[in-house]
VOGU-3710 file (C-alpha; in Angstrom, 3 decimals, decimal comma):
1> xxxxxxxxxx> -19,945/14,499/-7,778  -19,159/15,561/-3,733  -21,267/12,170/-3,125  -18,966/9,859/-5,509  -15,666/8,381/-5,142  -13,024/10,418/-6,264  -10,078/12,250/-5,403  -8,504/10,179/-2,958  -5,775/8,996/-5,027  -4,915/12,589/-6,442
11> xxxxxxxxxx> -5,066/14,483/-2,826  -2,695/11,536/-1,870  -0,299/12,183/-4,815  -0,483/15,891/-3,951  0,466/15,142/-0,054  3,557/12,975/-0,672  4,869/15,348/-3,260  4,893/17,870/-0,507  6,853/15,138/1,712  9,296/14,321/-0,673
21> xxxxxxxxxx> 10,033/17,915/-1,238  10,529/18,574/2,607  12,973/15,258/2,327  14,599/16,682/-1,000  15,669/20,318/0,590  15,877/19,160/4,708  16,949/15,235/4,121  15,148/12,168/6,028  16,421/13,301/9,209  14,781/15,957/9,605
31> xxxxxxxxxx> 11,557/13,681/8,808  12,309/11,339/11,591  12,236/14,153/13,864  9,282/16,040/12,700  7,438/12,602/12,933  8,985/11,757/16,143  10,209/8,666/14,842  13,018/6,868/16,519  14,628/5,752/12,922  14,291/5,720/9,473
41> xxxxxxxxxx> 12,959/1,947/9,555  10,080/2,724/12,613  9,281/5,390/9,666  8,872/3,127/7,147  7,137/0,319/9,347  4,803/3,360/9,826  3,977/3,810/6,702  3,000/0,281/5,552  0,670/0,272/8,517  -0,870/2,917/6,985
51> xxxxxxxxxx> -1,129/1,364/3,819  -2,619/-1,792/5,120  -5,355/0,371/7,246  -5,884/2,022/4,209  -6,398/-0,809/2,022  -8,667/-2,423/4,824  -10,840/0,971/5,112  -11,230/1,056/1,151  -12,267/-2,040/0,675  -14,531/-2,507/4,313
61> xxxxxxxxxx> -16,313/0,828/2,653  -17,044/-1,080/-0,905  -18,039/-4,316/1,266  -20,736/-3,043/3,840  -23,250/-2,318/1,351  -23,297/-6,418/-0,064  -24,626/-6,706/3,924  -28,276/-4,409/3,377  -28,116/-6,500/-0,210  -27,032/-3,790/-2,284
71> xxxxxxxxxx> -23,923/-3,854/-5,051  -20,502/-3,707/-4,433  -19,351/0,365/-3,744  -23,071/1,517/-3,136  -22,951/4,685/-1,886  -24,906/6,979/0,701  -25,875/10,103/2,146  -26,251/10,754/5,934  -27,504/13,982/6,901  -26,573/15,186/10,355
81> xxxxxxxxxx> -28,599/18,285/12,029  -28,432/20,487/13,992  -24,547/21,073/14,240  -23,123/24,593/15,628  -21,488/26,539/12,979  -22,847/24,051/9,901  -26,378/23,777/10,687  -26,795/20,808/8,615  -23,954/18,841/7,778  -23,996/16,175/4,057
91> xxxxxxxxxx> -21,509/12,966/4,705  -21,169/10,620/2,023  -20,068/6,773/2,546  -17,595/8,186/-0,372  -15,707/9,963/2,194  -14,776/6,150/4,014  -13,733/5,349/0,342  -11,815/7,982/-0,380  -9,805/8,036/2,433  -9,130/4,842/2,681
101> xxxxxxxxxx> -7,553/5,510/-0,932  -5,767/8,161/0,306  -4,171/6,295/3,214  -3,668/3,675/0,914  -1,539/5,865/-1,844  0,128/7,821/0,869  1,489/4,526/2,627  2,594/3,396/-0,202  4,325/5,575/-1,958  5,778/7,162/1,378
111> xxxxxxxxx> 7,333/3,154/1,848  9,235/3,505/-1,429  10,301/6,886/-0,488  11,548/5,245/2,664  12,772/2,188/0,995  14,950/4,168/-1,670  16,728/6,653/0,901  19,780/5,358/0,620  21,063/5,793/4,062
//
C-alpha cells in the first residue's frame, strides 16, 4: 500500500489538531510569532495559498499520467541508487498525491481556524 494514495488527508487532520491545540493553550498570538507572521490576516492569506498549491499539486499529480496515455491517478515507482545512508531509495508518484492532499487539508482547515478566531 506504501505505493498508493493514502494518508494524506489523515496526517493533515493529525497536524492541525496539533495547531489548534498550541492556539487553544498559547492563543493566536503566539502563532503569529512562531510563524513570523506580521498579523493574524498575512496568517490566514498564508494558509489559502497553501491550499490552492495544494489543490494544484493534487490534481497536476492525477493529470500527468493522461500525457504518456495512461488513466487518470496512474501511479509509479522510481527507484533512485546509489544514495549514502539508503542505498536504494523507492519514491512513488503517490507521494506528489499525497502531499498535495495534505497541503490541501492543512490550508484549509488552518483558514477556518483563522477565520473563526474571533479577534
Amino acid at each position: 500500500g506504501h505505493n498508493l494514495p493514502g494518508g494524506g488527508f489523515i496526517g493533515a487532520v493529525l497536524a492541525v489538531t496539533a495547531v489548534v491545540l498550541v492556539y487553544v493553550v498559547f492563543g493566536m498570538e503566539y502563532l503569529r510569532v512562531l510563524a513570523g507572521a506580521d498579523d493574524a490576516d498575512s496568517m490566514v492569506g498564508a494558509y489559502r495559498w497553501l491550499f490552492s498549491l495544494g489543490l494544484a499539486l493534487a490534481l497536476t499529480s492525477g493529470l500527468v499520467p493522461i500525457l504518456a496515455g495512461l488513466p487518470f491517478l496512474t501511479q509509479a515507482v522510481l527507484f533512485v541508487h546509489g544514495l549514502p545512508l539508503y542505498g536504494e531509495l523507492e519514491v512513488a508518484s503517490a507521494l506528489a498525491f499525497d502531499l498535495g492532499v495534505f497541503m490541501t487539508v492543512v490550508g484549509a482547515l488552518l483558514t477556518v481556524v483563522g477565520e473563526v478566531r474571533g479577534e
